[in-house]
DOMIDO-552828 format. One record per residue: residue in three letters; x negated, y, z negated of N, C-alpha, C in turn. Coordinates in steps of 0.001 Angstrom, whole numbers, plus 500000, padded with zeros to 6 digits. Layout:
N
ALAXYZXYZXYZ...
***
This chain:
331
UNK540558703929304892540664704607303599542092705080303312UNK542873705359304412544229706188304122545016704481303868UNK544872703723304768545587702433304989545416701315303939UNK544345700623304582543201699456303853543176699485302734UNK542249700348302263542016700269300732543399700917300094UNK544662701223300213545407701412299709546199700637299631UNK546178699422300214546441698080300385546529697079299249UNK547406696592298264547438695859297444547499694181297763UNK546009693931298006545309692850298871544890691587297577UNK544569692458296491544461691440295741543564690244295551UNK542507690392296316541357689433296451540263689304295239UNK539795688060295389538462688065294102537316687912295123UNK537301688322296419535716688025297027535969690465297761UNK534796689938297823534469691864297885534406691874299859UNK535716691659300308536050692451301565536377693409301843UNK537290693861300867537487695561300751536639696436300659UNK535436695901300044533715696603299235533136696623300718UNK533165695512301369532103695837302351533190696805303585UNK534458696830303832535142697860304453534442699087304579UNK534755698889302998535034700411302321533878700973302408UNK532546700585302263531047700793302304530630700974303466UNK531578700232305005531025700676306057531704702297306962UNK533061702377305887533612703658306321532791704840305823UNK532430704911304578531658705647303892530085706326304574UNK529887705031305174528841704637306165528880705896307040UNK529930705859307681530242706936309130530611708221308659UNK531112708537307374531426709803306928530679711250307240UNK529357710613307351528101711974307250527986711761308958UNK528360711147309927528609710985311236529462711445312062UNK530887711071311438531570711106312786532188712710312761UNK532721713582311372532788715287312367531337715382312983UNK530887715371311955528989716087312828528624715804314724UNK528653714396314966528501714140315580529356714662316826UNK531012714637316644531836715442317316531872716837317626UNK531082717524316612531327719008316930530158719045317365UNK528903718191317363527545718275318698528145718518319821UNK528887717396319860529022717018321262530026718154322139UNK530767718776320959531840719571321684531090720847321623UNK529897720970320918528967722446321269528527721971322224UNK528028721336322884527190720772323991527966721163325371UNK529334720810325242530092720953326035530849722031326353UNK530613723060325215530915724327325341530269725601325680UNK528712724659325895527243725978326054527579727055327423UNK528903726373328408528193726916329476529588728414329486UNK530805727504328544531931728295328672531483729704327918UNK530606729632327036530428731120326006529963731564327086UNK528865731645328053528513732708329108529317733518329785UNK531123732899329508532217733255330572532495734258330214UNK533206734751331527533652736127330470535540736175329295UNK535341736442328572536661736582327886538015736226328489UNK538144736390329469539336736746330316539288735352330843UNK538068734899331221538724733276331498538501731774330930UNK537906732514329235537620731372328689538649731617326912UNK539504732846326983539877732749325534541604731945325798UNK542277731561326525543193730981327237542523729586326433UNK542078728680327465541482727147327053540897726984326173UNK539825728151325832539142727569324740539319728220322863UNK540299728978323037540817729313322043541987729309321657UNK543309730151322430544291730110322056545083728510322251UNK544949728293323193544885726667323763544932725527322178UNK544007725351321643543401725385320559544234725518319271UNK544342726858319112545235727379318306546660726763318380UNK547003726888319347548412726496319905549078725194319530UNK548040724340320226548303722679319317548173722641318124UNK547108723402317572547242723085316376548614723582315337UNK548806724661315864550055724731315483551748723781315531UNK551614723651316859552676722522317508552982721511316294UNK551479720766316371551221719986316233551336719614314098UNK550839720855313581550859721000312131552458720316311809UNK553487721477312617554995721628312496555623719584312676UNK555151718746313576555796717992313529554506717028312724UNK553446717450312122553062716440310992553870716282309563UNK553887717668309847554728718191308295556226717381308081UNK556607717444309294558186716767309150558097715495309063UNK556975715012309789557091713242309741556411712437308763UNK555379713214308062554721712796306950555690713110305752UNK556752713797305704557848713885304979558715712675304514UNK558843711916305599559161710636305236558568709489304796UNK557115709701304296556086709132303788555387709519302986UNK555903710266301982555822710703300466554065710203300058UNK554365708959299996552962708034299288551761707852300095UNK552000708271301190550678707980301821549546708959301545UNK548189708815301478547603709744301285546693711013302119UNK546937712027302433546539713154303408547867713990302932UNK546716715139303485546949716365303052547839717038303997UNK549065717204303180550208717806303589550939719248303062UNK552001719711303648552087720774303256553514720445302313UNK553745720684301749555412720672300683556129721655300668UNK555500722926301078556487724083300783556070725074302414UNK556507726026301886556111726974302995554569727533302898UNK554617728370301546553393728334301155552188727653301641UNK552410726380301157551503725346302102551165725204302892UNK552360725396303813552174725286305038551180726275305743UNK551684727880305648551496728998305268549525728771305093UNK549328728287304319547736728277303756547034727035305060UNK547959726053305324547068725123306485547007725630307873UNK548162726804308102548312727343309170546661728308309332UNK546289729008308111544978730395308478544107729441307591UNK543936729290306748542830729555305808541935727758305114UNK543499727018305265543262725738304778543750724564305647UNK542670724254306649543517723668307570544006722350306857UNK545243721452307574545664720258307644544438719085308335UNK544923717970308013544010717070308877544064717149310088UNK544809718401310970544149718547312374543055719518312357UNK542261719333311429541685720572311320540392720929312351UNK540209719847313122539190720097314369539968720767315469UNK541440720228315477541552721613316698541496722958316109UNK542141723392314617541304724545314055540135725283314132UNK539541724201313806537983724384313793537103724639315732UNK537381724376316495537635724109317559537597725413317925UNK538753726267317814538992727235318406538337728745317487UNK537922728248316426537189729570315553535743729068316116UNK535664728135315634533612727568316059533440728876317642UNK534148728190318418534555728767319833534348730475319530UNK534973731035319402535487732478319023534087733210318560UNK533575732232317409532179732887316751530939732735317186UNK531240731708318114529936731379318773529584732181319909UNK530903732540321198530960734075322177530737735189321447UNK531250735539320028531044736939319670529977737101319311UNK529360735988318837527683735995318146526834735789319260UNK527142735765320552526114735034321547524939735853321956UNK524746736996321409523785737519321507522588737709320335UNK523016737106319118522165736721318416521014735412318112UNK520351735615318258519177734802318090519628733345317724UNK519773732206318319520279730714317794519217730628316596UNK518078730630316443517674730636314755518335731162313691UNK518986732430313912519501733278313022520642732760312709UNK521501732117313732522147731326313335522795730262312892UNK521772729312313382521419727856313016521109727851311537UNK520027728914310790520051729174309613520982729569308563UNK521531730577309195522884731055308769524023729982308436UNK524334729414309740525614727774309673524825726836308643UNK523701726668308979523023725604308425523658725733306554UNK522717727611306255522960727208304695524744727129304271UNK525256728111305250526830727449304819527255726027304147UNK526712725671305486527010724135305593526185723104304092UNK525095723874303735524364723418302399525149723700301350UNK525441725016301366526013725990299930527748724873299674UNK528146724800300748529655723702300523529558722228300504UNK528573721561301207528510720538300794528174720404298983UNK526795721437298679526607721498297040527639721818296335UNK528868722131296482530094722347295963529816723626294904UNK529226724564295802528718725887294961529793727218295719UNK530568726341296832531945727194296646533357726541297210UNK534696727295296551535823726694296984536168725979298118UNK536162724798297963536490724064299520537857722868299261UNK538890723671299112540157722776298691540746722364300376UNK541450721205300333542007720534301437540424720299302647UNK540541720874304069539791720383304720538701721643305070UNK538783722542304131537959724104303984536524723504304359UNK536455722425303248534486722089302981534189721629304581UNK535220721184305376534683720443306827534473721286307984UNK535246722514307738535149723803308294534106724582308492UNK533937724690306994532491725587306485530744724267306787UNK530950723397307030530180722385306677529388721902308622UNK530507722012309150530767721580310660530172722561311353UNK530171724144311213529563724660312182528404724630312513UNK527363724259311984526042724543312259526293723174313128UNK526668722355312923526513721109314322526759721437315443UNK528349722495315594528434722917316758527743723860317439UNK526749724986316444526197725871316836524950725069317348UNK524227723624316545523309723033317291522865722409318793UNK524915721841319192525138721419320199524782722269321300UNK525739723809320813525620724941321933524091725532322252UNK523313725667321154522236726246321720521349725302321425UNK521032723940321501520017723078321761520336721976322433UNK521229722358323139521645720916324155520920720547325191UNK519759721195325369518728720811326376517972719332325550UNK517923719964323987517058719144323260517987718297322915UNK519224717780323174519778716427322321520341716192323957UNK520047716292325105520164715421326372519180714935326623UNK517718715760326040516019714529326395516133713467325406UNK517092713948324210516785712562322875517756711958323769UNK518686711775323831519475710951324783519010710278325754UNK518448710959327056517857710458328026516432709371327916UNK516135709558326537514749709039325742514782707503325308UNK516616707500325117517191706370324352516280705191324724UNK515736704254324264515482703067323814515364701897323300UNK515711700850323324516268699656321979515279700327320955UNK514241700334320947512960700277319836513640701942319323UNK513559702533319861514114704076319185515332704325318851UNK516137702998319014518027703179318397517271701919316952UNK516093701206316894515981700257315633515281701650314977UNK514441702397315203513923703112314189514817704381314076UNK515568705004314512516080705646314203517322704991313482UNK517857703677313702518668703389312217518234703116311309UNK516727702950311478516186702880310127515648703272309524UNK515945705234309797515702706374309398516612706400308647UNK517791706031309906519146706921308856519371706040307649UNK518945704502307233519257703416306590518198704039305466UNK517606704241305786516162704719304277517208705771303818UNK517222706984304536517677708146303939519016707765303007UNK519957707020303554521059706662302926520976706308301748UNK519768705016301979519561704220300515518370705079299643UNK517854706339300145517375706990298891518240707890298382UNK519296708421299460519734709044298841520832708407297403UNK521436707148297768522249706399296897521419706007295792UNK519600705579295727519410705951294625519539706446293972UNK518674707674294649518267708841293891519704709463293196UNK520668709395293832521934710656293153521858711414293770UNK521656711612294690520886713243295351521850713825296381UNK523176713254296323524209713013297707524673715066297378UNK524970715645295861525037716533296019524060718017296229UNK522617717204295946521929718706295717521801718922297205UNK521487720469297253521453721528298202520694721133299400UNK521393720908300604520591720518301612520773718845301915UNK521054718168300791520755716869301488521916716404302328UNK523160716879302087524264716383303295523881716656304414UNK523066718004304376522532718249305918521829717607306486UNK521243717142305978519794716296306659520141714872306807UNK521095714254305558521701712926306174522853713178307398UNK523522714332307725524164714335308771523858714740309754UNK522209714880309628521430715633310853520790714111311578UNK520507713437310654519612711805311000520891711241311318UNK521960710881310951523609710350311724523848710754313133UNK523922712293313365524104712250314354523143712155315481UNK521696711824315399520586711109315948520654709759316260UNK521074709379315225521060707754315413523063707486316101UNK523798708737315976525089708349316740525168708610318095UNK524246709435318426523940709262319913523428708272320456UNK521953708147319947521807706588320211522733705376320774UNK523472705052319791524240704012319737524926704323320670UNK525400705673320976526875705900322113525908705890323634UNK524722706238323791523757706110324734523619704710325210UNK523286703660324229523214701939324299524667701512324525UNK525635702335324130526835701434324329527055701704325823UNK526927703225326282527705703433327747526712702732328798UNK525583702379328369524349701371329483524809699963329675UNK526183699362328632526430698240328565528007698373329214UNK527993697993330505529368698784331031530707697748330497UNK530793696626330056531536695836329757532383696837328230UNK531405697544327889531831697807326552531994699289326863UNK530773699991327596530530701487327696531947701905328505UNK532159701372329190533320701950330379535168701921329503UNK535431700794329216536487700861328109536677701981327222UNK535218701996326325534727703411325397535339704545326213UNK534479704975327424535153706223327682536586706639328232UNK536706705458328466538640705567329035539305705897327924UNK538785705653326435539592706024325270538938707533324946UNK537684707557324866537294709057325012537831710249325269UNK538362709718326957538801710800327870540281711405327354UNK540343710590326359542074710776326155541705710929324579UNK541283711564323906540850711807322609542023712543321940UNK542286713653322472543487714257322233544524714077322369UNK545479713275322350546701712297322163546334711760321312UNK545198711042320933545028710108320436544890710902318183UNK544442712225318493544055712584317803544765712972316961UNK545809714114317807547401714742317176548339713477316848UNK548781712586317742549804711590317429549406710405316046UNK547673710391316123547661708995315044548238709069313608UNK548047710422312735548287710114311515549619709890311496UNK550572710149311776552082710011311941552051708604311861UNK551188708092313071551670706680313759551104705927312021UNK549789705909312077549108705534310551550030705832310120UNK550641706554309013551851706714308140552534705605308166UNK553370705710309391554784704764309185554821703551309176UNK553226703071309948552802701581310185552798701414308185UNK552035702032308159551827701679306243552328701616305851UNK553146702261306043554890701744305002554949701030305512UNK555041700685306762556171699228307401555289697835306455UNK554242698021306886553118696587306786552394696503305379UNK553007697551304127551494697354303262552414696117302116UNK553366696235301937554758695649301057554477693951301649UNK555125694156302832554692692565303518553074691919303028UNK552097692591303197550927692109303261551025691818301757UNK551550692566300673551397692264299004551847690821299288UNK552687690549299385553513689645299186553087688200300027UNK551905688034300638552038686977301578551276686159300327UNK550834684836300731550155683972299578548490684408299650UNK547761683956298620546835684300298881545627684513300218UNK545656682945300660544811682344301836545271683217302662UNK546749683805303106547391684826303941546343685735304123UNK546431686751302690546270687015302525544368687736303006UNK543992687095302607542842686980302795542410686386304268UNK542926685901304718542625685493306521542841686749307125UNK543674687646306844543902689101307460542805689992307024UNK542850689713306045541883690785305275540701690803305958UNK540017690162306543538514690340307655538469691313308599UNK539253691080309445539571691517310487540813692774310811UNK541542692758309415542421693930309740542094695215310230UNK540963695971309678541407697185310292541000697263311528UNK539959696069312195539906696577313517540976696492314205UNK541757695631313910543072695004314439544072696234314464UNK544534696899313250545435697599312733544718699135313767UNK543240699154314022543147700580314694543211700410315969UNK543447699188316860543514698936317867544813699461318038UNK545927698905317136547174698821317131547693700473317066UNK547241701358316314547329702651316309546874703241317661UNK545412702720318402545266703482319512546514703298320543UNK546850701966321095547635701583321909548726702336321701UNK549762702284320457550915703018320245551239704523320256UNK549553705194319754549306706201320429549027706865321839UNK548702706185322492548660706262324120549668705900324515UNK550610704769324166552384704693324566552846705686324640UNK552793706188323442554213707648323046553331708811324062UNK551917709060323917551698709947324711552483709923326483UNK552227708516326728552597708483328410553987708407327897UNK555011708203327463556392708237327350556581709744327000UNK555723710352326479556509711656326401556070713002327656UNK555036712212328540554637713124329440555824712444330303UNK556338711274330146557342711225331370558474711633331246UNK558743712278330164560184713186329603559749714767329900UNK558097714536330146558096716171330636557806716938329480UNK557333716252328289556966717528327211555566717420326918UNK554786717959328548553207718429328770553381719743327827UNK554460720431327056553623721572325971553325720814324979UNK553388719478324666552660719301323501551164718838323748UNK550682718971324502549506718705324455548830719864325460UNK549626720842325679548462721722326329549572723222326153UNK549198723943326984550067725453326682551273724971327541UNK552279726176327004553191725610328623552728726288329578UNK553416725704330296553304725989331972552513727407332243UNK553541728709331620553505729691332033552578730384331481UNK551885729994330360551073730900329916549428730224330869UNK549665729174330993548731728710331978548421729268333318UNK549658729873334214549196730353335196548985731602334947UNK548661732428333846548346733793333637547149734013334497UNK547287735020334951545577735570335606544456735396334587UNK543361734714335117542021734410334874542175732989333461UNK543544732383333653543633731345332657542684730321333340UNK541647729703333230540955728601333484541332727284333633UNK541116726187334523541732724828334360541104724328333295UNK541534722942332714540534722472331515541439720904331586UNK540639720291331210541391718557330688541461718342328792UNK541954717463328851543059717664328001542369717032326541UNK541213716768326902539999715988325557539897717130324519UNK540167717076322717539960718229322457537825718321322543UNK537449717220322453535825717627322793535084717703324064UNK536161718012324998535823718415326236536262719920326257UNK534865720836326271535590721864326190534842722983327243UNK533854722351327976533141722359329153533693723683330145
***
C-alpha cells in the first residue's frame, strides 16, 4: 500500500486489484493478532513486581520508540512523497512523541498496553475486556478523534488485554489446530468479510471487533499449520525472533527503495512491466527483510546495541531484568 499501489504500473488487467484486496484482507489481522500474541507473552511479567519488570517492559519500550521516532523523522525527510505519517515540525513531532504516535506506534503502544494492564491487574479481566473491548468499538465507529495512528492505539488494547488474561484459552485453540478447523475457521472469517462488504456494515459499532476477533482465530491457525510444516515453519521463526530490527529499520529502508525503483518501473515497456507486476511485492518484501537484517548486523558490529535496546548502563541497574530483543516477546 505505501509502495505497490503507489506505483505508476499502468496495466489494463486488475493485478494491482487483487494485491490490493489481499492487503486489505490482513488489515483486521495483523495489529490484532500481534498484540494477542504479545499479551500472551506478557501474562506472566504483570505478576512481577515493578522493580523488575518496568526497565524491559516499559521504559525499554519507550526508549526505542523514541530513538527510533528521531531517526525516522530525519530520513523520511528525504522522501517528501512517500506516504506515512511523519512529523514536519516540532510540534509534530512533539504530538507523535505522547499523544499521536508515528508508525512505530506498537512500540508505543507496547509499553502503555504494559503499564495499564500491571496497574489494572487487580481488576476483574471481564471488566476489562468490556471496557478495551467498547473502546476499541466506540473508535473503530469513528464516534471519536483518532488522527494519525490514535484509532490503532485505542482499538488494539482489548487484544492485548485478551492475550494477557485468556491465554490459557487461545493455547487449547492452538493446540486444537486441525486442517478441517483452519478450512472452517477461514470460512468463518471469509463469510464475515463478505457480509460484511455487502452489507456496508465495516463501520457500525462493534463490527471491526468481531471481524478482528474471527482474524485473529483463523491467524493463529494458519501460524499453528505453518510452524508443523518445518520447511516453511522454521525459516518463519528465524524472522520472528528478530521482529524488532526488522520493525524500527523497514520504513526508512521502504522509503528510499521507492524512490530508487518506482521512476524505473514507470518507464519499462509494457510486457516489463507487467511480468514484475505478479510477483513484486513478495519479491520487493523479501528485499526489505534482508536489507533490514544487513544494517541491523552491521550496526551491532560498530557496537550501536543502544539502538535496539537501553544502553548498557541503565541495563545493569538493580532489579533490571534480562529480555531478548523481539518487540512481541515480552515474556
Amino acid at each position: 500500500m505505501k509502495d505497490y499501489l503507489q506505483t505508476d504500473w499502468r496495466l489494463d488487467v486488475p493485478v494491482l486489484g487483487v494485491w490490493g484486496t489481499f492487503g486489505e484482507l490482513l488489515i483486521p489481522m495483523r495489529m490484532p493478532l500481534f498484540f494477542t500474541i504479545s499479551g500472551m507473552l506478557a501474562a506472566t511479567a504483570v505478576q512481577r513486581p515493578w522493580r523488575t519488570v518496568a526497565r524491559p517492559r516499559a521504559i525499554r519500550f519507550l526508549y526505542l520508540y523514541g530513538v527510533w521516532l528521531t531517526i525516522h523523522t530525519l530520513l523520511l525527510a528525504l522522501t517528501p512523497n512517500f506516504t506515512t505519517d511523519r512529523a514536519s515540525d516540532f510540534g509534530d513531532l512533539l504530538a507523535q512523541l505522547t499523544v499521536t504516535p508515528s508508525n512505530l506506534w506498537y512500540l508505543h503502544a507496547l509499553a502503555l498496553y504494559f503499564v495499564l494492564a500491571k496497574t489494572l491487574r487487580r481488576v476483574h479481566p471481564a471488566v476489562l475486556l468490556v471496557a478495551a473491548g467498547s473502546l476499541s468499538a466506540i473508535a473503530a465507529a469513528g464516534l471519536i478523534d483518532t488522527p494519525g495512528n490514535r484509532g490503532g492505539l485505542y482499538q488494539n488494547l482489548v487484544f492485548f488485554l485478551a492475550g494477557l488474561h485468556l491465554h490459557r484459552y487461545v493455547r487449547r485453540w492452538a493446540d486444537a489446530i486441525t486442517a478441517r478447523r483452519l478450512l472452517l475457521t477461514a470460512g468463518v472469517y471469509a463469510a464475515v468479510l463478505a457480509a460484511v462488504a455487502v452489507t456496508g456494515a465495516a463501520e457500525l459499532f462493534g463490527v471491526a471487533l468481531l471481524v478482528s476477533g474471527c482474524a485473529v482465530l483463523f491467524g493463529i491457525a494458519v501460524a499453528v499449520r505453518l510452524a508443523r510444516w518445518p520447511a516453511v515453519g522454521e525459516p518463519l521463526a528465524v524472522v520472528g525472533r528478530q521482529t524488532l530490527p526488522i520493525y524500527v529499520i523497514h520504513m526508512p529502508v521502504l522509503a528510499l527503495l521507492h524512490r530508487l525503483v518506482a521512476e524505473p518501473i514507470a518507464n519499462l515497456d509494457g510486457p516489463s512491466r507487467l511480468a514484475l507486476a505478479f510477483g513484486y511485492p513478495f519479491s520487493f518484501t523479501v528485499a526489505v527483510l534482508v536489507i533490514s537484517l544487513g544494517l541491523h548486523r552491521l550496526l551491532l558490529m560498530v557496537r550501536a546495541t543502544w539502538l535496539f535496546d537501553l544502553p548498557g548502563r541503565l541495563r545493569r541497574l538493580p532489579g533490571a531484568a534480562r529480555h531478548r530483543s523481539a518487540p512481541t516477546t515480552t515474556d
